[in-house]
C-alpha positions as CSV (number, residue, x, y, z in Angstrom):
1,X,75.8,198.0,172.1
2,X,79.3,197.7,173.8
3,X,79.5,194.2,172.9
4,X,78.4,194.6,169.0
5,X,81.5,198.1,168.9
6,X,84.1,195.5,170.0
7,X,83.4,193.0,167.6
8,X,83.1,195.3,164.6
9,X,86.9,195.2,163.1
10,X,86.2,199.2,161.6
11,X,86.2,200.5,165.2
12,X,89.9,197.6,166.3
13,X,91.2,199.9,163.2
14,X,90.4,203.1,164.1
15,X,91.8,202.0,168.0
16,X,94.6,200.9,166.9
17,X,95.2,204.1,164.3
18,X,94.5,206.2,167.6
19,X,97.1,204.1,169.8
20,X,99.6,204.0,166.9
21,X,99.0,207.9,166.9
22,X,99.3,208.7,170.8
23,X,102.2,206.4,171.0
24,X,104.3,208.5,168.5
25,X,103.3,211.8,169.9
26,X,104.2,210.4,173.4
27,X,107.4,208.9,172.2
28,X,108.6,212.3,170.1
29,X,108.1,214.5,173.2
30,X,110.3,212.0,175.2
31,X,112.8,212.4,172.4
32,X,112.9,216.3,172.5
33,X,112.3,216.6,176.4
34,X,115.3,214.2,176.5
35,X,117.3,216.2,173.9
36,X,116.6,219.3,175.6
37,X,117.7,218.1,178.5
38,X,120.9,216.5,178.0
39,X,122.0,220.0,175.5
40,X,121.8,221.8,179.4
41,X,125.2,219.7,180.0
């Protein structure tokens, strides 16, 4: 079952949309939190 998920490209796409996704939310609250921080100053 695993085996036949990770060869299917659909589900690479829909990992990768979900990484792409995280990694912009991740990175956009380091921007702010940094922002915010450095305004303190």
């Amino acid at each position: 079952m695993l085996t036949m998920m990770l060869k299917d490209p659909v589900v690479w796409g829909s990992l990768l949309g979900i990484a792409i996704l995280i990694g912009m939310m991740g990175y956009y609250t380091y921007l702010f939190m940094h922002n915010s921080a450095s305004d303190d100053h």
